[in-house]
PQR file of N, CA, C, O and H, with PARSE charges and radii, in Angstrom:
ATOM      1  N   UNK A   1      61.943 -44.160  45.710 -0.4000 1.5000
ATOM      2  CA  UNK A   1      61.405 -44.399  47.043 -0.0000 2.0000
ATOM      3  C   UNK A   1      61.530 -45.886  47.360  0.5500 1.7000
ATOM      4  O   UNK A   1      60.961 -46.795  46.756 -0.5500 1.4000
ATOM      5  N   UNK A   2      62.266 -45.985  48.279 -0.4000 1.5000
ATOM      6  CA  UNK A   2      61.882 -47.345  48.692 -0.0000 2.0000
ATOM      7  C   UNK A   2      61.025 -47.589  49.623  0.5500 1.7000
ATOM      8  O   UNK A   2      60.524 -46.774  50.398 -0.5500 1.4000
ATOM      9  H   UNK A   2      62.729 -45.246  48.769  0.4000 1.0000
ATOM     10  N   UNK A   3      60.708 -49.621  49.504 -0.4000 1.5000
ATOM     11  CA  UNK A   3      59.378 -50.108  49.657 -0.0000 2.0000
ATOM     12  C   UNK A   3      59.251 -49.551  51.313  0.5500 1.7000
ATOM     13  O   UNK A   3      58.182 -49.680  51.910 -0.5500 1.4000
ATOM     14  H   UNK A   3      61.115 -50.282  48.874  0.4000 1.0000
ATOM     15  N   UNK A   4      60.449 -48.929  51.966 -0.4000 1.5000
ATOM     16  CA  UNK A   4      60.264 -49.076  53.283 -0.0000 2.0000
ATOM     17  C   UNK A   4      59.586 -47.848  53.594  0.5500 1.7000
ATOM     18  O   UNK A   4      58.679 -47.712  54.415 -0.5500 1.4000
ATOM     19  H   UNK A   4      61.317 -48.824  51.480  0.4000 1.0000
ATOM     20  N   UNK A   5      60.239 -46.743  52.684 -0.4000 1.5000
ATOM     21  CA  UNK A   5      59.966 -45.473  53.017 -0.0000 2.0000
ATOM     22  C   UNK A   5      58.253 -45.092  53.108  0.5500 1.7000
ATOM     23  O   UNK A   5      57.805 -43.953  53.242 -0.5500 1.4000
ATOM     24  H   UNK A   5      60.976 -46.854  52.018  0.4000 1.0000
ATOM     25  N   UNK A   6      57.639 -46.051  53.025 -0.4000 1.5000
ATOM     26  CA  UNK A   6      55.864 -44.756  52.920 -0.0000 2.0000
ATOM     27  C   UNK A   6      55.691 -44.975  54.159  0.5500 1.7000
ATOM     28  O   UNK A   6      54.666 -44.417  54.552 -0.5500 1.4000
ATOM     29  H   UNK A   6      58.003 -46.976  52.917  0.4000 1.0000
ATOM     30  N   UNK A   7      56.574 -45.892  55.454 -0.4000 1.5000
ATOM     31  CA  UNK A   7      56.279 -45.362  57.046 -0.0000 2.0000
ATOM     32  C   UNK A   7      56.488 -43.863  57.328  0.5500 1.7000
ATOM     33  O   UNK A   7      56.234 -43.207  58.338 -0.5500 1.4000
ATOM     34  H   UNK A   7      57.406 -46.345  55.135  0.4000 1.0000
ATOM     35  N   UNK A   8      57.015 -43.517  56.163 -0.4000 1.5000
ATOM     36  CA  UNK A   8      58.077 -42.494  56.931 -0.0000 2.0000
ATOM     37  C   UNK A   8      56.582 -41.001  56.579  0.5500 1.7000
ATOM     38  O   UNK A   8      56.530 -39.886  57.096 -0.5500 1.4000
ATOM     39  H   UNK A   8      57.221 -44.050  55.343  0.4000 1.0000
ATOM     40  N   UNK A   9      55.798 -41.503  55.755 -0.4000 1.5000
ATOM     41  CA  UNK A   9      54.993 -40.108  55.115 -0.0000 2.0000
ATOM     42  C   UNK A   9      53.689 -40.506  56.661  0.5500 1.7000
ATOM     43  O   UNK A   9      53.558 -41.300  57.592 -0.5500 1.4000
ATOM     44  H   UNK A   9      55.839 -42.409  55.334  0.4000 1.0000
ATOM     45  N   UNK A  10      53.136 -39.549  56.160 -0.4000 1.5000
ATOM     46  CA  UNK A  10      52.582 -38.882  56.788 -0.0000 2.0000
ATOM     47  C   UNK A  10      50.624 -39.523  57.160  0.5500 1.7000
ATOM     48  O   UNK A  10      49.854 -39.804  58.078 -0.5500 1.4000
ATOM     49  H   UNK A  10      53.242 -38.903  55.404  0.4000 1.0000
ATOM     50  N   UNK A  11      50.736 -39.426  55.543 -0.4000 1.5000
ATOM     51  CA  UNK A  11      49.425 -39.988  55.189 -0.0000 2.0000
ATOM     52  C   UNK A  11      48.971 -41.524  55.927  0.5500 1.7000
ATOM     53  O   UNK A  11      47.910 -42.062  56.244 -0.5500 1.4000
ATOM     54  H   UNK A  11      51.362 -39.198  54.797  0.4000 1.0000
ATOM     55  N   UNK A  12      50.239 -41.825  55.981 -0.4000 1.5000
ATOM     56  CA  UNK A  12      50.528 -43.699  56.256 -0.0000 2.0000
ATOM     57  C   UNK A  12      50.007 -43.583  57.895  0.5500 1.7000
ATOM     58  O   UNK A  12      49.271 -44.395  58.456 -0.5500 1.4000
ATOM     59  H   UNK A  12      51.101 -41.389  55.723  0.4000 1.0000
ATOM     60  N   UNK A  13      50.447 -42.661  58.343 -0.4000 1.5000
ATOM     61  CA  UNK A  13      50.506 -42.793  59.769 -0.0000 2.0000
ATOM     62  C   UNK A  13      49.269 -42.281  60.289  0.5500 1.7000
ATOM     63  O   UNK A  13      49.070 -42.327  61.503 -0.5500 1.4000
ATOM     64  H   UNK A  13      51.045 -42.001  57.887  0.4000 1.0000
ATOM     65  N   UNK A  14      48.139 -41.643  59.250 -0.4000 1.5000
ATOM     66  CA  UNK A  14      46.917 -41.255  59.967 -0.0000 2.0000
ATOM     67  C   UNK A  14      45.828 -42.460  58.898  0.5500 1.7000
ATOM     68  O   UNK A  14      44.601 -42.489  58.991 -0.5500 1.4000
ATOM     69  H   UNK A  14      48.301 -41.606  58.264  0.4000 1.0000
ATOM     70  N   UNK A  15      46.441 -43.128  58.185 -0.4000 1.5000
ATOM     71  CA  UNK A  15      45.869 -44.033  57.944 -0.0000 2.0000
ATOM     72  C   UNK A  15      45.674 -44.926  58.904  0.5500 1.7000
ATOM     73  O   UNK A  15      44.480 -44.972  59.199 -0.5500 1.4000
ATOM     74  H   UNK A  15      47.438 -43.104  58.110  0.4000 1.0000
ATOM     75  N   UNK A  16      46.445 -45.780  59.622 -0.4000 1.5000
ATOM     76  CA  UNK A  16      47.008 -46.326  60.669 -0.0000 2.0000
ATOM     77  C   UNK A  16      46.027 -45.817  61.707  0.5500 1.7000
ATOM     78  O   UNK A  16      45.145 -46.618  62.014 -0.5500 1.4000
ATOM     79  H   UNK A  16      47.415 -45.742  59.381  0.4000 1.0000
ATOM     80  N   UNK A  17      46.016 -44.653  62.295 -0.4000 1.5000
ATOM     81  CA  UNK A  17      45.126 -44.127  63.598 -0.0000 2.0000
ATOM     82  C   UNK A  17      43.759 -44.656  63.021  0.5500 1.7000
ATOM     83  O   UNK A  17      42.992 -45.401  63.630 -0.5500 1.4000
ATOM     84  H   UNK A  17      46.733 -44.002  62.046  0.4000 1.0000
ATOM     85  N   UNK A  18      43.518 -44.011  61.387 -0.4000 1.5000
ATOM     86  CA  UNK A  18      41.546 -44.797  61.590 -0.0000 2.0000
ATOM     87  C   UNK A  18      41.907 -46.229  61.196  0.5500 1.7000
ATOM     88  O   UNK A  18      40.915 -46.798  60.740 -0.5500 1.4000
ATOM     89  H   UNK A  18      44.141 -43.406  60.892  0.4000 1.0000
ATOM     90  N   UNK A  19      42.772 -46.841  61.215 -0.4000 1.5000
ATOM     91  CA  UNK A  19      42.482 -48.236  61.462 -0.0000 2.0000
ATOM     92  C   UNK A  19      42.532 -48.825  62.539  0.5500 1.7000
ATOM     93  O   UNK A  19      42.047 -49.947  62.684 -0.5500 1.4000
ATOM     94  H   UNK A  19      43.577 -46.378  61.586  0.4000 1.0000
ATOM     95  N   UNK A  20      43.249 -48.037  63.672 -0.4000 1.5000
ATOM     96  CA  UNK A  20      43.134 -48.380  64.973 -0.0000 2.0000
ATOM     97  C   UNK A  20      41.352 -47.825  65.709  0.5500 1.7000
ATOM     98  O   UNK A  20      40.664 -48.443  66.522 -0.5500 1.4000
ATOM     99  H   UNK A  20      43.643 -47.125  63.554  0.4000 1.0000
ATOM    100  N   UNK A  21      41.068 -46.511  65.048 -0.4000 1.5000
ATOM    101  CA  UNK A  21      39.842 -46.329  65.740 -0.0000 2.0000
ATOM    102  C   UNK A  21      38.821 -46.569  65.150  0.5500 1.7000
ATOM    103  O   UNK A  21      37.716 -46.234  65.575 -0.5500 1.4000
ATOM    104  H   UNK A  21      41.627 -46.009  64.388  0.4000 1.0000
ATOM    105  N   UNK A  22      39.008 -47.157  64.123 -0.4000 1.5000
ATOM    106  CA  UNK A  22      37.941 -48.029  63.346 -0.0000 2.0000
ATOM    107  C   UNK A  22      37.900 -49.528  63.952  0.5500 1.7000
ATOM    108  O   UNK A  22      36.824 -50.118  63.856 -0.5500 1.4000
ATOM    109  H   UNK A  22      39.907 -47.429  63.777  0.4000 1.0000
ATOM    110  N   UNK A  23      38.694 -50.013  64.402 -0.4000 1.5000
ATOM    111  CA  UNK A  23      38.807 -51.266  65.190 -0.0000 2.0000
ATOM    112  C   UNK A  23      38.328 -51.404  66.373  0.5500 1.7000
ATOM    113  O   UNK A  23      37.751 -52.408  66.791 -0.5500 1.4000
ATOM    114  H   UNK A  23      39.568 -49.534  64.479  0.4000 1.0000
ATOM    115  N   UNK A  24      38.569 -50.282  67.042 -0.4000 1.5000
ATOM    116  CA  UNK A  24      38.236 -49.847  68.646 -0.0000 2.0000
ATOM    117  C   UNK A  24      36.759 -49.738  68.493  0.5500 1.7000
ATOM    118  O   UNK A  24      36.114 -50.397  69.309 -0.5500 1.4000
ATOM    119  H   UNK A  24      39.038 -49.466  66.702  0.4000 1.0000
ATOM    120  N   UNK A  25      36.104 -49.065  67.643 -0.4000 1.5000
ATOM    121  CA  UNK A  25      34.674 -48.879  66.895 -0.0000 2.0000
ATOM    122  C   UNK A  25      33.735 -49.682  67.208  0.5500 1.7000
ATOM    123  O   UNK A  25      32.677 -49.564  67.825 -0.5500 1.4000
ATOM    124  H   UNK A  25      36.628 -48.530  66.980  0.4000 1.0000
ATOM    125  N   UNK A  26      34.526 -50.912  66.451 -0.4000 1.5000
ATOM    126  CA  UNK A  26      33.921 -51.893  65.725 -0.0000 2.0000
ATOM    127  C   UNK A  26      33.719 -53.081  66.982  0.5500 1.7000
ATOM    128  O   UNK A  26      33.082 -54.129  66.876 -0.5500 1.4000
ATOM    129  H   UNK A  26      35.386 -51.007  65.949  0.4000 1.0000
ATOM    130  N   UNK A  27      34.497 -52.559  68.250 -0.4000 1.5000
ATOM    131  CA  UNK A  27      34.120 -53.852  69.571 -0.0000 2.0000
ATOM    132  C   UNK A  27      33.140 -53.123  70.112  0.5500 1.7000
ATOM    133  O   UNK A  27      33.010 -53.577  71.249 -0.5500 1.4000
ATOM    134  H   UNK A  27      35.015 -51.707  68.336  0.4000 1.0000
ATOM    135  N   UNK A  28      32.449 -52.336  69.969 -0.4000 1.5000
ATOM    136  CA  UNK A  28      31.231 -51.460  70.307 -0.0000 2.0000
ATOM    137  C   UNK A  28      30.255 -51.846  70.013  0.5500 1.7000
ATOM    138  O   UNK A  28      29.357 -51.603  70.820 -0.5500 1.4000
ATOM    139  H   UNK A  28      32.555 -51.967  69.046  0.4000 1.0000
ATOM    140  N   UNK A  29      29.873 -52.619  68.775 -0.4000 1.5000
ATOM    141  CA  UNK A  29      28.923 -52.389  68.297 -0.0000 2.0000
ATOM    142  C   UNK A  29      28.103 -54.050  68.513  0.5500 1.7000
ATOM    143  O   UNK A  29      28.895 -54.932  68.847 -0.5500 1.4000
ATOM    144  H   UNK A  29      30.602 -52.817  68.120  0.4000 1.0000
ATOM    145  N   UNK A  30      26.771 -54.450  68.363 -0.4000 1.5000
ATOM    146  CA  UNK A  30      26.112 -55.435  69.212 -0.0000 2.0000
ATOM    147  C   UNK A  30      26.436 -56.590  68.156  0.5500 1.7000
ATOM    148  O   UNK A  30      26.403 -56.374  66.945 -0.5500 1.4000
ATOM    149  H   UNK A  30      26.127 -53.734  68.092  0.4000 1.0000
ATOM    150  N   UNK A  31      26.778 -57.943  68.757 -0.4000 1.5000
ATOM    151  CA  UNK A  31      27.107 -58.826  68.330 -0.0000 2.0000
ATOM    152  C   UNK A  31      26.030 -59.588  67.382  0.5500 1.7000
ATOM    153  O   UNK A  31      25.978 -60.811  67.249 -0.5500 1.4000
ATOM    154  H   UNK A  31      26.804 -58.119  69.741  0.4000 1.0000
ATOM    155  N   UNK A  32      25.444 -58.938  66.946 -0.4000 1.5000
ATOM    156  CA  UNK A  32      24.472 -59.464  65.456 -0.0000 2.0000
ATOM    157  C   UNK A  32      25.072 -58.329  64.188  0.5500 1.7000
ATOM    158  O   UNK A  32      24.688 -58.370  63.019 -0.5500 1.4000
ATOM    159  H   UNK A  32      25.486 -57.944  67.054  0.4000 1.0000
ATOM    160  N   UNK A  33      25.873 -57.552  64.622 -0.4000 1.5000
ATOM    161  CA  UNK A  33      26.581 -57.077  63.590 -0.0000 2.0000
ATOM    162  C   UNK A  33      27.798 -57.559  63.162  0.5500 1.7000
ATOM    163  O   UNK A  33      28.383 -57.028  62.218 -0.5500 1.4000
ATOM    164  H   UNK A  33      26.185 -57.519  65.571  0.4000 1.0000
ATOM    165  N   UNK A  34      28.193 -58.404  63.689 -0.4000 1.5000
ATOM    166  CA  UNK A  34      29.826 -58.813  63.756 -0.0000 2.0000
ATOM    167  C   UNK A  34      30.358 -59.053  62.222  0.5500 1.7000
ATOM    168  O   UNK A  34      31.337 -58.475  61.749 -0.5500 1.4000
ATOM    169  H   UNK A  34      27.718 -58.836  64.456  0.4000 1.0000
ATOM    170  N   UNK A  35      29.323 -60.262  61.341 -0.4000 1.5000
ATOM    171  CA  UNK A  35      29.136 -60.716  60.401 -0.0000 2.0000
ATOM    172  C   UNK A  35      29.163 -59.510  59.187  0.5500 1.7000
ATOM    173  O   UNK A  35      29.992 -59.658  58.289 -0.5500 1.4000
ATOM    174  H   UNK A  35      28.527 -60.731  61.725  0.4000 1.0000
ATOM    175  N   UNK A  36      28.363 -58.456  59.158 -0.4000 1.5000
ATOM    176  CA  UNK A  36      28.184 -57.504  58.469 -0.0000 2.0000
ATOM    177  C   UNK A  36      28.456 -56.151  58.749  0.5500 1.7000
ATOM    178  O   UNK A  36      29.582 -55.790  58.407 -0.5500 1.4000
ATOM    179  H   UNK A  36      27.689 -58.337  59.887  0.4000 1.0000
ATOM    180  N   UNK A  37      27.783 -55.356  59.242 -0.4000 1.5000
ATOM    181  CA  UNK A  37      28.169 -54.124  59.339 -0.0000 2.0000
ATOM    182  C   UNK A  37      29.972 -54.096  59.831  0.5500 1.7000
ATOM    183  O   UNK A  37      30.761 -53.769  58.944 -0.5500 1.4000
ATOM    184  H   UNK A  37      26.868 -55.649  59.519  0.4000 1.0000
ATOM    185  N   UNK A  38      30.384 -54.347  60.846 -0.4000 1.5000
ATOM    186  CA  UNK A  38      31.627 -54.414  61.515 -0.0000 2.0000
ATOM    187  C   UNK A  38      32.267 -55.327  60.533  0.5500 1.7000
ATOM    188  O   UNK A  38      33.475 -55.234  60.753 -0.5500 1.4000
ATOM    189  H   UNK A  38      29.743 -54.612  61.567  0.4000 1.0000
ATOM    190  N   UNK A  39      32.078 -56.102  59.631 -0.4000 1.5000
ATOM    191  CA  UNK A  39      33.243 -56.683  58.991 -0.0000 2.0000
ATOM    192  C   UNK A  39      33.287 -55.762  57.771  0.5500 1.7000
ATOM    193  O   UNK A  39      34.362 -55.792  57.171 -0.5500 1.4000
ATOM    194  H   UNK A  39      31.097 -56.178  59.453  0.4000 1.0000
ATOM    195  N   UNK A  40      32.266 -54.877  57.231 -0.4000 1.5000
ATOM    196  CA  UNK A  40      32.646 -54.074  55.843 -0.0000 2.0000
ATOM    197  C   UNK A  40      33.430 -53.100  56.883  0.5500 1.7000
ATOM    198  O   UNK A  40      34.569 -53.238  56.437 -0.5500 1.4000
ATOM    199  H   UNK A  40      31.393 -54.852  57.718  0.4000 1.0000
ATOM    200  N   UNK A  41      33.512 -52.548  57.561 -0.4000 1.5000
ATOM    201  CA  UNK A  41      34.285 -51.488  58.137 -0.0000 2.0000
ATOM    202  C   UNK A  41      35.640 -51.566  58.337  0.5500 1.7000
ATOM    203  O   UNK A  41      36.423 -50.686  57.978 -0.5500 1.4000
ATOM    204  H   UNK A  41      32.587 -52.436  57.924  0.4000 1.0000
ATOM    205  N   UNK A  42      36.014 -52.795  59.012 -0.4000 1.5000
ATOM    206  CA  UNK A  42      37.013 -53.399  59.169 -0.0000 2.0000
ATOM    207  C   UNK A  42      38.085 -54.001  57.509  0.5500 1.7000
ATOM    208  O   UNK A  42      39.174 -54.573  57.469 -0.5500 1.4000
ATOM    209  H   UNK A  42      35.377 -53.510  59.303  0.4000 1.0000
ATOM    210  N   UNK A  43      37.148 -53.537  56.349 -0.4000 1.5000
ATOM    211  CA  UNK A  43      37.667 -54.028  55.150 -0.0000 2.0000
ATOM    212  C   UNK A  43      37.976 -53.006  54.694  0.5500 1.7000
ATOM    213  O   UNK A  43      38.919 -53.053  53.905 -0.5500 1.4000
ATOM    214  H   UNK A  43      36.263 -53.072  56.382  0.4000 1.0000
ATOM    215  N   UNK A  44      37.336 -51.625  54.974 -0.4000 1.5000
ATOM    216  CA  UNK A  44      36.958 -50.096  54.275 -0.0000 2.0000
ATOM    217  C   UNK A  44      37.989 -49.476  55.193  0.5500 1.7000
ATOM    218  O   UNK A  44      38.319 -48.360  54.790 -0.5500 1.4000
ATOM    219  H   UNK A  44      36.569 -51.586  55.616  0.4000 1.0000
ATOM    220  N   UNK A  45      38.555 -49.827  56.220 -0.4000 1.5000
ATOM    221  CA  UNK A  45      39.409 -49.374  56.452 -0.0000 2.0000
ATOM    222  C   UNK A  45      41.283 -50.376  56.312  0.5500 1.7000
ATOM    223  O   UNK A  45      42.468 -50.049  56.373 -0.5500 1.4000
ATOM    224  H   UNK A  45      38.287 -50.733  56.548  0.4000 1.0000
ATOM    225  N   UNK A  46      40.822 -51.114  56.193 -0.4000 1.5000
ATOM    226  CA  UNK A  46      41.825 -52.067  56.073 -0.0000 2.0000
ATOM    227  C   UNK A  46      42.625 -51.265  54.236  0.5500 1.7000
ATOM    228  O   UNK A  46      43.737 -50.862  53.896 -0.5500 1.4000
ATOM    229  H   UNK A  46      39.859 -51.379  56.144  0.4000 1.0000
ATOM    230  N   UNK A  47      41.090 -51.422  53.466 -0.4000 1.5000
ATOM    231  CA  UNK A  47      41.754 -50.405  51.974 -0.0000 2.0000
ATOM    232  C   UNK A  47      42.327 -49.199  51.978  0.5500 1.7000
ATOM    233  O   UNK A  47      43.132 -48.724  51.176 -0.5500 1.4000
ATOM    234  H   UNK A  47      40.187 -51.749  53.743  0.4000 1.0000
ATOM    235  N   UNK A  48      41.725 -48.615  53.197 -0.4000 1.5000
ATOM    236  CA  UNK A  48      42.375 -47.353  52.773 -0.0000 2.0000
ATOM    237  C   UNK A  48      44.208 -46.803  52.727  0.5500 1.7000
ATOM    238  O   UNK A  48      44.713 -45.839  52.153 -0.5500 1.4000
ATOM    239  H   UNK A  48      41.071 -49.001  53.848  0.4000 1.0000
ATOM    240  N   UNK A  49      44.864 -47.934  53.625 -0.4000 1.5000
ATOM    241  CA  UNK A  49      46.044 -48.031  53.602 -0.0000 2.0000
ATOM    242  C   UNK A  49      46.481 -48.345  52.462  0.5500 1.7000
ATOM    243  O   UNK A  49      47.691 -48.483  52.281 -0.5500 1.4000
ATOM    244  H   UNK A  49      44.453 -48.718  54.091  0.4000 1.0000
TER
END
């Protein structure tokens, strides 16, 4: 497999969507969270890729 090919699966690409709607999420939420709650989320999904 090459390094290019894991765009091509499947998994990659719904990884990708909750990192987009984990992002979208995360401008929701009240700006005394920015620091904490919204930055572990933004990390927990950042790993899962």
């Amino acid at each position: 497999m090459k390094s290019s090919d894991y765009k091509q699966l499947i998994v990659w690409h719904k990884a990708m969507d909750l990192v987009v709607e984990v992002y979208s999420l995360v401008k929701l939420l009240p700006k005394e969270e920015l620091y904490s709650l919204s930055d572990q989320m933004r990390r927990a999904c950042i790993n899962s890729i």
